[in-house]
C-alpha positions in Angstrom: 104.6 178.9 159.0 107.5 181.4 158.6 105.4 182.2 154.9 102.4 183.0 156.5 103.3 185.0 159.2 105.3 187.4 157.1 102.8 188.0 154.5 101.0 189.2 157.0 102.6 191.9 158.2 103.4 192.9 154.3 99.1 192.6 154.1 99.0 195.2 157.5 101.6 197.1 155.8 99.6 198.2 152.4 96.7 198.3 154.5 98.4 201.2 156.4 99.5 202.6 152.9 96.0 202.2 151.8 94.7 204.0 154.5 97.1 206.4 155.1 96.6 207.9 150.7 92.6 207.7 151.2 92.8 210.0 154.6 95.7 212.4 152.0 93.0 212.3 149.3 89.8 212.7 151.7 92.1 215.9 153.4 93.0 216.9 149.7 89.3 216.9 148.7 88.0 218.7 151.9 90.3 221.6 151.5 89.6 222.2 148.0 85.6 221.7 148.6 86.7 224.5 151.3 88.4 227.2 148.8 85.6 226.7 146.4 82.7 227.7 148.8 85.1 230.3 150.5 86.3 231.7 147.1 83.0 231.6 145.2 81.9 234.7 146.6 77.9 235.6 144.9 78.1 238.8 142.7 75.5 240.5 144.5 76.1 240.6 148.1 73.3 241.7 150.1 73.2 245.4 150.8 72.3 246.8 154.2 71.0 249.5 155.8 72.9 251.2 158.6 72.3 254.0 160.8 75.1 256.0 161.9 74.3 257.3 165.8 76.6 260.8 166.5 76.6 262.5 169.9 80.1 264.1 170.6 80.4 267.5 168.6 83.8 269.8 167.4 84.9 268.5 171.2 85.7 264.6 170.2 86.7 265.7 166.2 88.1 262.1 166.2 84.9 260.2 167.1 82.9 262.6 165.2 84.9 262.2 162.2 85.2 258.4 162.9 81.2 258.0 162.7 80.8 260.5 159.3 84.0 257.9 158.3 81.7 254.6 159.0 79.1 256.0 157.0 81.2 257.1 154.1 83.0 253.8 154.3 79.2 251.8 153.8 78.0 254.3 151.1 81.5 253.4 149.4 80.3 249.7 149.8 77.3 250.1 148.0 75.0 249.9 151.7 72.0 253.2 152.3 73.0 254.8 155.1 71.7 257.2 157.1 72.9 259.4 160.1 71.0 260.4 163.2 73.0 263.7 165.1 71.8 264.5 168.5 73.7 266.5 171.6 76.8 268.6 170.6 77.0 266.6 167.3 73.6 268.5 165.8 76.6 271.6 165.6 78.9 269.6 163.2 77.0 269.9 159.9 77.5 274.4 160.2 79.6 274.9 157.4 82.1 276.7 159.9 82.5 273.0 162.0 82.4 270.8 158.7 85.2 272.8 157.2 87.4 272.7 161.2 87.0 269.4 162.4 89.5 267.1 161.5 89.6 263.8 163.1 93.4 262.2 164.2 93.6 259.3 161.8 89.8 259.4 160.7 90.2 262.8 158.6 88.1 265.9 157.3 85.0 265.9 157.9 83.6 268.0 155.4 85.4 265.7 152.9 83.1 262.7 154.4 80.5 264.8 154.2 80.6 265.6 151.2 81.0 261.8 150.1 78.0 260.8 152.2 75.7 263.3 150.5 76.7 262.7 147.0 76.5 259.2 148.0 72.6 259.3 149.1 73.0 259.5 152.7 70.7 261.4 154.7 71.1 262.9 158.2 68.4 263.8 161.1 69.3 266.5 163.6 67.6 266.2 166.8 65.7 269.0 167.1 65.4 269.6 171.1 69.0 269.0 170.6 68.8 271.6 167.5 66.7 274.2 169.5 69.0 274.3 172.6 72.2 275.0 171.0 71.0 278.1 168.8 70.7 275.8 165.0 68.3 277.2 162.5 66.9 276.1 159.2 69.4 278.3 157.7 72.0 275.9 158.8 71.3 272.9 157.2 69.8 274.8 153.9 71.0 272.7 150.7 71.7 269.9 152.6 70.5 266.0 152.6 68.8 266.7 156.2 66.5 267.9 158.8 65.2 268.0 161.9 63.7 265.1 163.7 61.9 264.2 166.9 63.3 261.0 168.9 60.6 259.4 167.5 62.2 259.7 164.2 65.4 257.7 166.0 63.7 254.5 167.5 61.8 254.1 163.8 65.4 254.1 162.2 66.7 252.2 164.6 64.0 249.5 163.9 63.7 250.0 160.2 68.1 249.5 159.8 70.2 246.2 159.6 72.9 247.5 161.7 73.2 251.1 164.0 76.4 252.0 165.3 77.1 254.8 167.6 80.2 257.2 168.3 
């Protein structure tokens, strides 16, 4: 009897031996499966389109610069962009703001500019906004932009992937 009984619990022992190296090799095998499909990133991510909503002016320089920043940041990414300026934010592309507004911690804005146009960004003025605060065609001569209705807005709104605003 004494036989038996103890080759049992040696039998429950490599069970639980057993067991315990196929749940190490299933965990094993799961976290590598894991890394592969994390790490296995496809060479051609999609590329979006995002649209770039300013409304603070010279006033905010931080959230102004911080939106021309975004933009700059997804051109550098390889996305379209495009920026949509309405209320006091129509001022920033005059030479005279673009060269004074600095942002704290989100930078110059005429260096983001610059990087946005030679990147293929476009902007759109709002021009009630435009009209009311004295900006002419003058201003934005030689640039990537022009006026728009709000019409122009909503249809870049619904043609984008993603629109932030600042």
């Amino acid at each position: 009897m004494k036989h038996s009984n103890q080759a049992k619990p040696k039998i429950m022992r490599n069970k639980s031996r057993l067991f315990i190296a196929l749940c190490f090799l299933l965990a094993c095998c799961t976290v590598q499966a894991q890394t592969s499909t994390t790490n296995s990133t496809p060479t051609t991510a999609k590329k979006m389109k995002f649209l770039i909503h300013i409304t603070c002016g010279p006033e905010n320089a931080t959230k102004a610069a911080l939106g021309f920043l975004v933009a700059k940041t997804a051109i550098d990414e390889g996305h379209s962009v495009t920026l949509f300026l309405a209320g006091d934010a129509v001022t920033l592309l005059k030479d005279a703001e673009l060269d004074k507004v600095v942002g704290l911690g989100t930078g110059k804005l005429r260096e983001h500019y610059e990087a946005i146009a030679k990147g293929g960004g476009r902007f759109y003025l709002s021009g009630m906004s435009s009209k009311a605060r004295g900006l002419a065609d003058a201003d934005i001569a030689g640039k990537p932009a022009e006026f728009a209705m709000p019409t122009v807005l909503v249809r870049l709104a619904t043609d984008s992937d993603r629109m932030f605003t600042y």
